[in-house]
PyMOL Python script that loads the backbone (N, CA, C, O; Angstrom):
from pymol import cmd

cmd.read_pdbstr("""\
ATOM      1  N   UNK A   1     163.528 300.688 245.732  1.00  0.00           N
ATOM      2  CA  UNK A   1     164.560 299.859 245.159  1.00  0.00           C
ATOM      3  C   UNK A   1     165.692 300.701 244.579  1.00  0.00           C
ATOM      4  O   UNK A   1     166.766 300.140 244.359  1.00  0.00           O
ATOM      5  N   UNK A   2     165.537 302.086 244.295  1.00  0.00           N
ATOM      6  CA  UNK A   2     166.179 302.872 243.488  1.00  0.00           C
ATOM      7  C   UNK A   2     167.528 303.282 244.424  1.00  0.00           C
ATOM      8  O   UNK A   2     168.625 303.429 243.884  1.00  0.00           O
ATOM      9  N   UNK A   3     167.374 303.420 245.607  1.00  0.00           N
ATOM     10  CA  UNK A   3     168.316 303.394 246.859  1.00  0.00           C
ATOM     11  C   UNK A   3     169.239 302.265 247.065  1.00  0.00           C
ATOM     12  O   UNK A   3     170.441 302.447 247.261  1.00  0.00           O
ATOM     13  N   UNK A   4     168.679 301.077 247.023  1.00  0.00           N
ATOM     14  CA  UNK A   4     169.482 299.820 247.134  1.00  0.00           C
ATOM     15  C   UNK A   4     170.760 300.062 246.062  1.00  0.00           C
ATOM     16  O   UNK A   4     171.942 299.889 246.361  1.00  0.00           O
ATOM     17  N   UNK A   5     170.288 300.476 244.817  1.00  0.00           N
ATOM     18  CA  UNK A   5     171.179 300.554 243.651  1.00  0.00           C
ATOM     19  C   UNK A   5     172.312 301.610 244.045  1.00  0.00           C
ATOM     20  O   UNK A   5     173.411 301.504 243.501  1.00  0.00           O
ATOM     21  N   UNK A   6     172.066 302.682 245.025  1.00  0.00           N
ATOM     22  CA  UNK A   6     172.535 303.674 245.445  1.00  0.00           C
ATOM     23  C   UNK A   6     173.821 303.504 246.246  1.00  0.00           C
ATOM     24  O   UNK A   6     174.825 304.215 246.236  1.00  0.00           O
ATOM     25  N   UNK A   7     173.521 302.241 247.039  1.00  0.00           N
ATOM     26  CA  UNK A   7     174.680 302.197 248.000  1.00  0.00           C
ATOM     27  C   UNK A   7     174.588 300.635 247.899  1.00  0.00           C
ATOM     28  O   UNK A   7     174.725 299.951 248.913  1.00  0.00           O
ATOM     29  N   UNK A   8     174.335 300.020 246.555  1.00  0.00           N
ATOM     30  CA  UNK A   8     175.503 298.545 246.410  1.00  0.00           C
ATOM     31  C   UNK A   8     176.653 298.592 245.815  1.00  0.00           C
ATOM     32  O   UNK A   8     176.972 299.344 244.894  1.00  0.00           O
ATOM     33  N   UNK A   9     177.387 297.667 246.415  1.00  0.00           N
ATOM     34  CA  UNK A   9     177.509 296.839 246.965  1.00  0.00           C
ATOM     35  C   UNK A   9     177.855 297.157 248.361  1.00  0.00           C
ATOM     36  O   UNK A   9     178.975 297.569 248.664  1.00  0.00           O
ATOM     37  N   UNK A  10     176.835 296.957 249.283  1.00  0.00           N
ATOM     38  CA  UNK A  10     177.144 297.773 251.161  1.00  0.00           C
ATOM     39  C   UNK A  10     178.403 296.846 251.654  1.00  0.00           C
ATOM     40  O   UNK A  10     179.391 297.304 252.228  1.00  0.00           O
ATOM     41  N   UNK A  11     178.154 295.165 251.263  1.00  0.00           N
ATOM     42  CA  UNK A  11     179.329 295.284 251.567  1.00  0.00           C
ATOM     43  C   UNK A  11     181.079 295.841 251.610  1.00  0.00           C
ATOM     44  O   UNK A  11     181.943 296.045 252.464  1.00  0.00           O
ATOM     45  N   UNK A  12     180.923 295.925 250.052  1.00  0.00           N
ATOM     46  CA  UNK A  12     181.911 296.266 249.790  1.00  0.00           C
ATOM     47  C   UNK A  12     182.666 297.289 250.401  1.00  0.00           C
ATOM     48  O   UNK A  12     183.730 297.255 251.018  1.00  0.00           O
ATOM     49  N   UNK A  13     181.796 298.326 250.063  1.00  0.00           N
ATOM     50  CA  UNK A  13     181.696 299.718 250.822  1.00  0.00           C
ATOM     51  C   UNK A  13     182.275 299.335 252.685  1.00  0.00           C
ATOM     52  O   UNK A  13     183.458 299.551 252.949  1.00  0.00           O
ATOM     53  N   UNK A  14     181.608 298.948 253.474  1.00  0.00           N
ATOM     54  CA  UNK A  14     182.331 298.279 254.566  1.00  0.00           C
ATOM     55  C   UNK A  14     183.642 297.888 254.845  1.00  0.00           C
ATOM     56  O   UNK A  14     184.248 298.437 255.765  1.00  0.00           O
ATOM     57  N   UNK A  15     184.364 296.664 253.903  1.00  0.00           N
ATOM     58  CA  UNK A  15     185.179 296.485 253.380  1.00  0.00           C
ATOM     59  C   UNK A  15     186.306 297.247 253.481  1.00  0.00           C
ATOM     60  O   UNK A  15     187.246 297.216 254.276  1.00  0.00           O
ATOM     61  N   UNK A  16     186.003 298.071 252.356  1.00  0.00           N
ATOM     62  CA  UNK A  16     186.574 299.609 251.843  1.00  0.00           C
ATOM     63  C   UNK A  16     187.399 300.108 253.385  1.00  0.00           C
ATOM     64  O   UNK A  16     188.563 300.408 253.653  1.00  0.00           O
ATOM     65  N   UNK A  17     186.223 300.018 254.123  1.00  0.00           N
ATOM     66  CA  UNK A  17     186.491 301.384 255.762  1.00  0.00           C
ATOM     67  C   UNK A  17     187.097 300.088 256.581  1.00  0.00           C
ATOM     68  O   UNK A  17     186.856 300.278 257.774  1.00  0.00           O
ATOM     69  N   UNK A  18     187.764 298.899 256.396  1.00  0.00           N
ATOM     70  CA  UNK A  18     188.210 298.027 257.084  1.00  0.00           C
ATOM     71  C   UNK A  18     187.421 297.073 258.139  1.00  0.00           C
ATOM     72  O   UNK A  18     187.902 296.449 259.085  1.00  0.00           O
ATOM     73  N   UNK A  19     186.284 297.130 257.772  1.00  0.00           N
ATOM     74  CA  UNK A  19     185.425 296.249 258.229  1.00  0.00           C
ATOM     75  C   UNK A  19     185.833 294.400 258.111  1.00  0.00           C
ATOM     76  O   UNK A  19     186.364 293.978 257.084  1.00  0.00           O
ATOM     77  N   UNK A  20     185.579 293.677 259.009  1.00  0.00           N
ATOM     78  CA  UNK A  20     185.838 292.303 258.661  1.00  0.00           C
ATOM     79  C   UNK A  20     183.966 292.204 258.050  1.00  0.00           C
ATOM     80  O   UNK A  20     183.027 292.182 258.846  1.00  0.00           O
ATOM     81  N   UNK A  21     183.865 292.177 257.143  1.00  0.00           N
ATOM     82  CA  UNK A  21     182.073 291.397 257.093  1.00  0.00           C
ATOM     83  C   UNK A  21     181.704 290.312 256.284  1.00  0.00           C
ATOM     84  O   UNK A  21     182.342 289.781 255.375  1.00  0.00           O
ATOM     85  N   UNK A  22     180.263 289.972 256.864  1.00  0.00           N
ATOM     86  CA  UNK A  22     179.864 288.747 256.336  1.00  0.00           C
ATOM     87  C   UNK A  22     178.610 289.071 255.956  1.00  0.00           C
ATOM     88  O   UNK A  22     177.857 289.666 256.727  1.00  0.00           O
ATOM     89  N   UNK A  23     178.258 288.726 254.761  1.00  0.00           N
ATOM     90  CA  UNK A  23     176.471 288.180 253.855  1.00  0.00           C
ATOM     91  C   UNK A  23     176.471 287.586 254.167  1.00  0.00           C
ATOM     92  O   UNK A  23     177.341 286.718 254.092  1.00  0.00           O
ATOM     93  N   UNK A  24     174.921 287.555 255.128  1.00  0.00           N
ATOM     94  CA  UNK A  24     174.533 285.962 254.630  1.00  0.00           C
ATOM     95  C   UNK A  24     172.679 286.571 254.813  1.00  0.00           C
ATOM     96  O   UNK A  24     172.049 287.616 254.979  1.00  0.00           O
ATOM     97  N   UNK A  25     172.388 284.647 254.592  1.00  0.00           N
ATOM     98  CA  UNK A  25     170.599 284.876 253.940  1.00  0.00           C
ATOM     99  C   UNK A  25     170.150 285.348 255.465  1.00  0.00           C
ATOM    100  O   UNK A  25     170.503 284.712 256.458  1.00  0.00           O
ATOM    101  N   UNK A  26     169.201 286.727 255.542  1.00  0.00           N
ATOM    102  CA  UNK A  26     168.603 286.673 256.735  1.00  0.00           C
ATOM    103  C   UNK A  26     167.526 286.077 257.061  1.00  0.00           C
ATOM    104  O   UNK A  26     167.086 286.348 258.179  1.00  0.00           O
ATOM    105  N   UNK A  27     166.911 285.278 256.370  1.00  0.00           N
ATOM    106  CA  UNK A  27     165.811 284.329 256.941  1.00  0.00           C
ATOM    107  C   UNK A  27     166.675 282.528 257.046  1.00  0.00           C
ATOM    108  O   UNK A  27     166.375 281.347 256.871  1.00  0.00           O
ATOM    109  N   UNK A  28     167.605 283.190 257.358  1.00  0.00           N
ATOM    110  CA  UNK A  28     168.504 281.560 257.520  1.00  0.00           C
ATOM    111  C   UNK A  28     168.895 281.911 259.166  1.00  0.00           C
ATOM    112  O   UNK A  28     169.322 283.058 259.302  1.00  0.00           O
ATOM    113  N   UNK A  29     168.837 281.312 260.105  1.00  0.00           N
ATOM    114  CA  UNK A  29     168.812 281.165 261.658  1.00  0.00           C
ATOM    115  C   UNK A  29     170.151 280.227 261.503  1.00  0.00           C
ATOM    116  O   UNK A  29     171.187 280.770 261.887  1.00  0.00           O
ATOM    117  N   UNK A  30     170.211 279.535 261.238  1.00  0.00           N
ATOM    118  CA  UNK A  30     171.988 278.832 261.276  1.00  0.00           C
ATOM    119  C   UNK A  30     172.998 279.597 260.712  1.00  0.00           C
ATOM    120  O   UNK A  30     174.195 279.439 260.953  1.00  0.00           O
ATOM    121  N   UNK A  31     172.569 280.348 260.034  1.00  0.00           N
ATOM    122  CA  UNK A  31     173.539 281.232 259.085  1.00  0.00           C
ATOM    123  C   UNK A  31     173.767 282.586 259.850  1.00  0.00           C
ATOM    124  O   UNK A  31     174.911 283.040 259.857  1.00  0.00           O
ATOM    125  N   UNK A  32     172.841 283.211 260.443  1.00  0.00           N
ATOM    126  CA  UNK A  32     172.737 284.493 261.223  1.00  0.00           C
ATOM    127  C   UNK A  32     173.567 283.972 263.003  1.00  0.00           C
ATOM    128  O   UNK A  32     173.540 284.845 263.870  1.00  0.00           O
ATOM    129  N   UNK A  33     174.081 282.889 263.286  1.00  0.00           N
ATOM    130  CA  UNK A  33     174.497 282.821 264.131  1.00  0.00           C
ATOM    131  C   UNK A  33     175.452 282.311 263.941  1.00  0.00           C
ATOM    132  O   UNK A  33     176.015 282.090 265.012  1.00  0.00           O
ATOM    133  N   UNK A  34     176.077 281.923 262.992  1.00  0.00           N
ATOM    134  CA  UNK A  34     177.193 281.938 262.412  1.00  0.00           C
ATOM    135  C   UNK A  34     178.156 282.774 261.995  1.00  0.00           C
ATOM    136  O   UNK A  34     179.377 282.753 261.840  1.00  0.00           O
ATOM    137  N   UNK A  35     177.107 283.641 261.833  1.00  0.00           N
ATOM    138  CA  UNK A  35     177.772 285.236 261.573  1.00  0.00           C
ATOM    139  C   UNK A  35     178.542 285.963 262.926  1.00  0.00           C
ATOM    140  O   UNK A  35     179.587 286.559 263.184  1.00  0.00           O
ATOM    141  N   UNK A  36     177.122 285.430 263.701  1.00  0.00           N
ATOM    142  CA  UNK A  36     177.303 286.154 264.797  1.00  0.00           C
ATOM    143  C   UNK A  36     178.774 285.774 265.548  1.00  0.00           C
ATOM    144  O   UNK A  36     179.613 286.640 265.796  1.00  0.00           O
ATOM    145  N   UNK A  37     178.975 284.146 265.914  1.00  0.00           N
ATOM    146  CA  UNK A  37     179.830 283.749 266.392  1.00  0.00           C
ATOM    147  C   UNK A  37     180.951 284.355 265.634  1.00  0.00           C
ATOM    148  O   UNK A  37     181.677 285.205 266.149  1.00  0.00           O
ATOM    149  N   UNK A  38     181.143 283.828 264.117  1.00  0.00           N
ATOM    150  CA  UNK A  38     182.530 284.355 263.714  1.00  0.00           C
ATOM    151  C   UNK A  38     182.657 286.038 264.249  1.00  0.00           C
ATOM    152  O   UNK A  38     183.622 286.402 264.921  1.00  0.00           O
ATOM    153  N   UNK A  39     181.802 286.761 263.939  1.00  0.00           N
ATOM    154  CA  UNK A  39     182.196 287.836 264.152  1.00  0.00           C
ATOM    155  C   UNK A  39     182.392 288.559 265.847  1.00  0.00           C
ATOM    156  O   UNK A  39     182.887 289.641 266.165  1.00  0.00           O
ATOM    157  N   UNK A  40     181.722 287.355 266.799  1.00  0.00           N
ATOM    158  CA  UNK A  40     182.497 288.024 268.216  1.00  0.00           C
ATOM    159  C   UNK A  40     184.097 287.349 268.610  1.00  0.00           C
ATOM    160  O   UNK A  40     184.594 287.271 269.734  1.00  0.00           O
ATOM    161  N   UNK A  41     184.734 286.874 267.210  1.00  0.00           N
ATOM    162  CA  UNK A  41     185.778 286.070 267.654  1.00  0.00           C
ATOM    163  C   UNK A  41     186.820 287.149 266.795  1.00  0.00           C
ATOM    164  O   UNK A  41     188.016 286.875 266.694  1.00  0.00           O
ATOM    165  N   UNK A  42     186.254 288.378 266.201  1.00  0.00           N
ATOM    166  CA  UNK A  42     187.400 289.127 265.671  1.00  0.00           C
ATOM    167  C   UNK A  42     187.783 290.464 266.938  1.00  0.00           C
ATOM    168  O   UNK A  42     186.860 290.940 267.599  1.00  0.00           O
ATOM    169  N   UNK A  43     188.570 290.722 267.040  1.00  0.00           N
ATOM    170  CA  UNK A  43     189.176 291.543 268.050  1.00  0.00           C
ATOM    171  C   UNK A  43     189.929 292.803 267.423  1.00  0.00           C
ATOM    172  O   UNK A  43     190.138 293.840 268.053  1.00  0.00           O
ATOM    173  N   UNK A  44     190.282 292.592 266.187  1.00  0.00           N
ATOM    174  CA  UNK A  44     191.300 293.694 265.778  1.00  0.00           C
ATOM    175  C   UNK A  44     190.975 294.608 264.718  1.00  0.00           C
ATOM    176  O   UNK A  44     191.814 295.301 264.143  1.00  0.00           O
ATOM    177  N   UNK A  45     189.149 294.596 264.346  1.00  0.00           N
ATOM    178  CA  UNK A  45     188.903 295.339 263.639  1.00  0.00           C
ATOM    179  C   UNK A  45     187.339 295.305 263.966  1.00  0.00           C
ATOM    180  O   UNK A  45     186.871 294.326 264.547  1.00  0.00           O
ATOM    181  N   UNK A  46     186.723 296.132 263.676  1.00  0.00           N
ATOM    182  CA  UNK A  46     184.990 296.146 263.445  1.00  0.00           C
ATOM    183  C   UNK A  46     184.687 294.975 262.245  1.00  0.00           C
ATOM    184  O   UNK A  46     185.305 294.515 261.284  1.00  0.00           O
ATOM    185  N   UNK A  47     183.179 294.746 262.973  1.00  0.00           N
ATOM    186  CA  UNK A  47     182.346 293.457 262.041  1.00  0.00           C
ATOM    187  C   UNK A  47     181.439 294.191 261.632  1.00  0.00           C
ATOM    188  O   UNK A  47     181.081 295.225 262.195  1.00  0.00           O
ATOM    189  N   UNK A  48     180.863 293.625 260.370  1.00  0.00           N
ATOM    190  CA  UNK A  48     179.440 293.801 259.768  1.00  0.00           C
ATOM    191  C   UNK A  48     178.597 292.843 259.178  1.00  0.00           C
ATOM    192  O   UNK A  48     178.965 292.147 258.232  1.00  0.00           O
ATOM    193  N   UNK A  49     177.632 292.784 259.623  1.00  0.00           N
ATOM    194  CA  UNK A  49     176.850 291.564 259.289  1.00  0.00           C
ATOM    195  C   UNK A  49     175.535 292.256 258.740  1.00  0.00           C
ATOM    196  O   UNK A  49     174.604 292.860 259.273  1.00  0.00           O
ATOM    197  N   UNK A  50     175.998 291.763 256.922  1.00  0.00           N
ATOM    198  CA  UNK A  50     174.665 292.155 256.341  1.00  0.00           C
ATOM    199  C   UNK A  50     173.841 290.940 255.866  1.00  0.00           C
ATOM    200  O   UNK A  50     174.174 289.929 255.249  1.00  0.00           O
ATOM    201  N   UNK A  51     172.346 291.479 256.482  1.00  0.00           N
ATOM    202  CA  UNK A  51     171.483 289.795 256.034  1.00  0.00           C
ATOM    203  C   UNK A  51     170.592 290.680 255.602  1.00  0.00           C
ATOM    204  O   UNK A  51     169.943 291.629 256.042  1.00  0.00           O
ATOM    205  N   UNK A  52     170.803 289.896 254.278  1.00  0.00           N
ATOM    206  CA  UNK A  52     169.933 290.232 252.711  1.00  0.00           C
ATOM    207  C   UNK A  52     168.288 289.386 253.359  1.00  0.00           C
ATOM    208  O   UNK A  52     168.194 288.349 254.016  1.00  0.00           O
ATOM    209  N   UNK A  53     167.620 289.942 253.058  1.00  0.00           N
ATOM    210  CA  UNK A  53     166.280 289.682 253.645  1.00  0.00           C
ATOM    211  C   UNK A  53     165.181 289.829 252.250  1.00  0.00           C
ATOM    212  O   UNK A  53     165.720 290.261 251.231  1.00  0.00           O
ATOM    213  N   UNK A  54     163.774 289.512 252.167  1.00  0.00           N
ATOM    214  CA  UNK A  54     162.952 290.260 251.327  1.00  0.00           C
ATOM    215  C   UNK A  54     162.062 290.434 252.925  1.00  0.00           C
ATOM    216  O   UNK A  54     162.149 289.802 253.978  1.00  0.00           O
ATOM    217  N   UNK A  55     161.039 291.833 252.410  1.00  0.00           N
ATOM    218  CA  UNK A  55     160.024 292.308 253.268  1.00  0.00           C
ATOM    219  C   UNK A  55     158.875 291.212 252.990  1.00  0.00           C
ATOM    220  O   UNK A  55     158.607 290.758 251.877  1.00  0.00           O
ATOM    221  N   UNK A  56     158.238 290.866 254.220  1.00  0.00           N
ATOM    222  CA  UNK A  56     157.131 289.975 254.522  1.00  0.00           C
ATOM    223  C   UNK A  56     157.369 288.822 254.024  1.00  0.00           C
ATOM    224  O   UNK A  56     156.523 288.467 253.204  1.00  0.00           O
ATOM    225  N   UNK A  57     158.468 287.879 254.273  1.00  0.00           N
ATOM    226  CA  UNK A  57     158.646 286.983 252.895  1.00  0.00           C
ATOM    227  C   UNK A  57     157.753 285.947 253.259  1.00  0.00           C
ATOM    228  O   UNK A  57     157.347 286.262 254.378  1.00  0.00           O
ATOM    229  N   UNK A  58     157.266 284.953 252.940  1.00  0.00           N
ATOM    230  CA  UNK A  58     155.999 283.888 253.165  1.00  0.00           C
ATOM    231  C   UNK A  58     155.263 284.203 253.247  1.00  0.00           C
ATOM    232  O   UNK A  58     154.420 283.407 253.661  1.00  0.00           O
ATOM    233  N   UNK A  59     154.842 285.478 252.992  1.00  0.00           N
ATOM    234  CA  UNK A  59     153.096 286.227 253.451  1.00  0.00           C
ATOM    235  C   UNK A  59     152.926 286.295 251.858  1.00  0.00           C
ATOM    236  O   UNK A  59     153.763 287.090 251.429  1.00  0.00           O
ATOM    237  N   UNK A  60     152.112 285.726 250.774  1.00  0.00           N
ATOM    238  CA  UNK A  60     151.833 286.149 249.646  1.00  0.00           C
ATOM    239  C   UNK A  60     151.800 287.398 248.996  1.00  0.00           C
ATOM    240  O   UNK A  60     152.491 287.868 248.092  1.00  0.00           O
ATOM    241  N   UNK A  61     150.315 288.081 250.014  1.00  0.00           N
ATOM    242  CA  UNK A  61     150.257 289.273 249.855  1.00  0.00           C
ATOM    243  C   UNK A  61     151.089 290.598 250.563  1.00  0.00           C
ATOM    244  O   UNK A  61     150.832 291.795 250.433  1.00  0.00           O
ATOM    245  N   UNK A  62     152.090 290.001 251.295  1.00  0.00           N
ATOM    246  CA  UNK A  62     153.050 291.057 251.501  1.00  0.00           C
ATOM    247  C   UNK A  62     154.482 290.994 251.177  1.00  0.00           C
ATOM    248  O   UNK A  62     155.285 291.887 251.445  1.00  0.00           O
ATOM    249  N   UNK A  63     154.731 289.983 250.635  1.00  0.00           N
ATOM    250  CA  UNK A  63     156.157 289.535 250.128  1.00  0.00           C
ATOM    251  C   UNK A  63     156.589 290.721 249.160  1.00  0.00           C
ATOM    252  O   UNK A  63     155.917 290.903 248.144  1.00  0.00           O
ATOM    253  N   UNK A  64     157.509 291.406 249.389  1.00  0.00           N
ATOM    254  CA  UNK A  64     158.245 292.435 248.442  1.00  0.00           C
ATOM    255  C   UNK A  64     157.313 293.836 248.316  1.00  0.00           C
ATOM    256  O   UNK A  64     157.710 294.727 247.565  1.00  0.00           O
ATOM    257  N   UNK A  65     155.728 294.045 249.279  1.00  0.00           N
ATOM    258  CA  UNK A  65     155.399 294.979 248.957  1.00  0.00           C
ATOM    259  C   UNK A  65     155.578 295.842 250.360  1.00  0.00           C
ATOM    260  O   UNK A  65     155.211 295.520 251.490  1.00  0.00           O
ATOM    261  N   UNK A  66     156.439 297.357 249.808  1.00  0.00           N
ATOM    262  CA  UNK A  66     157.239 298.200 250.700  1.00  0.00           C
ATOM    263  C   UNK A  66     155.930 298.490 251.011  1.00  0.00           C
ATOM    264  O   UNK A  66     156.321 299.657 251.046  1.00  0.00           O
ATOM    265  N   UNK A  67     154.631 298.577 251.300  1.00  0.00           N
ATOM    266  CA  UNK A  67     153.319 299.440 251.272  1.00  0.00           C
ATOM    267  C   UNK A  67     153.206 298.980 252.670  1.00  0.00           C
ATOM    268  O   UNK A  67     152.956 299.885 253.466  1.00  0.00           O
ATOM    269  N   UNK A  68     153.342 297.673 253.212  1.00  0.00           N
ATOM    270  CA  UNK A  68     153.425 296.813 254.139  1.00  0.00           C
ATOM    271  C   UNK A  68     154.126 297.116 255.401  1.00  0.00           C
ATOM    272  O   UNK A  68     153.624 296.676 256.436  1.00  0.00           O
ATOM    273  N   UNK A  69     155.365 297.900 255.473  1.00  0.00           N
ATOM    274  CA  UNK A  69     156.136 298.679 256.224  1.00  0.00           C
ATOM    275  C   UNK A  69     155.480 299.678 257.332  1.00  0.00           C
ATOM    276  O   UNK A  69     155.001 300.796 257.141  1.00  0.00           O
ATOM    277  N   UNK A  70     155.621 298.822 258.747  1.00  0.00           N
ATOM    278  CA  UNK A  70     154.481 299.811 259.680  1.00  0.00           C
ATOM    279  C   UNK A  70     153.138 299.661 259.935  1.00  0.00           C
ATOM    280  O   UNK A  70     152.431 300.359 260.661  1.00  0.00           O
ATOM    281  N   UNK A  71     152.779 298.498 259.145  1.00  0.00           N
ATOM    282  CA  UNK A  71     151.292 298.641 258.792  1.00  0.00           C
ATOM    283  C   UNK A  71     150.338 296.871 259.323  1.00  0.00           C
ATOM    284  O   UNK A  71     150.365 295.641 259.306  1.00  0.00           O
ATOM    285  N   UNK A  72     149.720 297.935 259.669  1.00  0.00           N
ATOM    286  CA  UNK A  72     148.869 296.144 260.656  1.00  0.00           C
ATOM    287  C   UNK A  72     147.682 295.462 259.681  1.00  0.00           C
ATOM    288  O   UNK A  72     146.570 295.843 259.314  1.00  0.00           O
ATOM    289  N   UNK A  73     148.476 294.278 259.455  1.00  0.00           N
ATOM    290  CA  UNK A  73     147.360 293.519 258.392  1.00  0.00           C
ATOM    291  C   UNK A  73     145.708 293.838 259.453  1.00  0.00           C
ATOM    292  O   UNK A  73     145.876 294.310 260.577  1.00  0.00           O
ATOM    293  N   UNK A  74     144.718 293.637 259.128  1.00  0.00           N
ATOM    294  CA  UNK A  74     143.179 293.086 259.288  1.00  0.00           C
ATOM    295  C   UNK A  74     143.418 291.757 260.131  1.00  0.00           C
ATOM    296  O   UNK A  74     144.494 291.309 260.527  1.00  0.00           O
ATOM    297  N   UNK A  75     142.128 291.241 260.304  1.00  0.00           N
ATOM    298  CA  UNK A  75     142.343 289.942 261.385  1.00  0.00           C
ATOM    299  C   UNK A  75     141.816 289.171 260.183  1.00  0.00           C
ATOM    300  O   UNK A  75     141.756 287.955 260.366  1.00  0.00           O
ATOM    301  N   UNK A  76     141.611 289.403 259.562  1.00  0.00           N
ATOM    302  CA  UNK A  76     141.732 288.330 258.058  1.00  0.00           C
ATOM    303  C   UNK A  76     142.629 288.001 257.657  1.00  0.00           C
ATOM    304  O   UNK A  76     142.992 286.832 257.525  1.00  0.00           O
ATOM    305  N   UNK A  77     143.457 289.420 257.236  1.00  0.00           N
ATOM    306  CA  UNK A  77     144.683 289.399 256.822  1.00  0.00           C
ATOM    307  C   UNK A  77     145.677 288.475 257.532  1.00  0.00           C
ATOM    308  O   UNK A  77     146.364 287.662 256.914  1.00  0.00           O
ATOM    309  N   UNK A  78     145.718 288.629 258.787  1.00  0.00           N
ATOM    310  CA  UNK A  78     146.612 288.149 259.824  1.00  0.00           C
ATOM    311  C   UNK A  78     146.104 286.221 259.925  1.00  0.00           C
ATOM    312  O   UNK A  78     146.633 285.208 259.467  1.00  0.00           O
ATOM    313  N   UNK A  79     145.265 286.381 260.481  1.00  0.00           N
ATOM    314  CA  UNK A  79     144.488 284.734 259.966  1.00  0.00           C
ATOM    315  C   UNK A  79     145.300 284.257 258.503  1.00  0.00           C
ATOM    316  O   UNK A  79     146.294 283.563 258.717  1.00  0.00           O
ATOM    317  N   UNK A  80     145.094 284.452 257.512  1.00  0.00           N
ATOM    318  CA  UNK A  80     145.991 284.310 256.743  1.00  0.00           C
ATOM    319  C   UNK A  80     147.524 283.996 256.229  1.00  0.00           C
ATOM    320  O   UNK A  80     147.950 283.039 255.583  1.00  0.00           O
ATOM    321  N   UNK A  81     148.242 285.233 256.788  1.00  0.00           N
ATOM    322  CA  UNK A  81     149.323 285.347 256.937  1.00  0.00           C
ATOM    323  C   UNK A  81     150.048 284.050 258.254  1.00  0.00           C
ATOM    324  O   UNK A  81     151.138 283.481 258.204  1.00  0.00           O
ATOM    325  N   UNK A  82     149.316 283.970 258.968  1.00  0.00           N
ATOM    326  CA  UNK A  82     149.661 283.063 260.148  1.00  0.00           C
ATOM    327  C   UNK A  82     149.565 281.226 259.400  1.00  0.00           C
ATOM    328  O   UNK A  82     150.054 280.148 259.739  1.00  0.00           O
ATOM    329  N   UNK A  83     148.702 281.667 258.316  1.00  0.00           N
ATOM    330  CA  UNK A  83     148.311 280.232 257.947  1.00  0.00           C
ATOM    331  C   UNK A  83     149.232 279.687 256.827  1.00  0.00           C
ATOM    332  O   UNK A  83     149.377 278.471 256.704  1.00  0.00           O
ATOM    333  N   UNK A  84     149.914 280.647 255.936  1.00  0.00           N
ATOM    334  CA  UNK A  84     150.729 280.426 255.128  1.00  0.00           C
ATOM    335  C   UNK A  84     152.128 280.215 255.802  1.00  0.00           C
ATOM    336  O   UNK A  84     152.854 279.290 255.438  1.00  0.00           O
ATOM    337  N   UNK A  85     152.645 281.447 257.197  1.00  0.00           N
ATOM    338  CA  UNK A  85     153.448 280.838 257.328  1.00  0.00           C
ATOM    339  C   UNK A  85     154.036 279.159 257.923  1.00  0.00           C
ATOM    340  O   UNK A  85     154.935 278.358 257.668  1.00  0.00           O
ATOM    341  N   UNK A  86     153.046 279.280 258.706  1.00  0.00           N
ATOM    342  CA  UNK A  86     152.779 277.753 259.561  1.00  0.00           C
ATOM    343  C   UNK A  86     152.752 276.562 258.411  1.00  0.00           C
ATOM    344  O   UNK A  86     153.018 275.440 258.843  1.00  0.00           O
ATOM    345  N   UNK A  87     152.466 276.672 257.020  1.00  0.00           N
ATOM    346  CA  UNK A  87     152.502 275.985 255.870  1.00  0.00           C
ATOM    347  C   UNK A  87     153.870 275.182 255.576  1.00  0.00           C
ATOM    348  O   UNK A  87     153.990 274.524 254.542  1.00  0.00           O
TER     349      UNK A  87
END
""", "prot")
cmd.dss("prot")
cmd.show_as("cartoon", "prot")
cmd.util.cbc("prot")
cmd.orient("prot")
């Protein structure tokens, strides 16, 4: 987390170097193609599309934990995880 603090605000920073960009939620699918569209309709500068995300989000036991990164739940685990998200 100590990194995030390091280089926020990314958009801005973008911005800054003449970027056209857009936030939006990355577990939002209407919103991430919204992005997308506006941004293949700019021509006269670079786009950036940052989608703020959390790691594992709907998985209880992996929501926000970086430990999770790379790493293959158990077939418990996964049984699980499959059952919360489908919830």
């Amino acid at each position: 987390m100590d990194n995030v603090k390091k280089v926020a605000p990314i958009d801005k920073k973008f911005e800054a170097f003449g970027f056209e960009t857009f936030v939006v939620d990355g577990h939002d699918i209407d919103a991430l193609i919204d992005a997308f569209d506006k941004a293949s309709k700019i021509t006269d500068k670079p786009t950036c599309i940052v989608a703020k995300t959390i790691k594992g989000k709907g998985v209880s036991f992996m929501e926000n934990q970086a430990g999770w990164h790379g790493k293959s739940p158990s077939d418990e685990q996964l049984k699980q995880a499959l059952e919360e998200l489908q919830a």
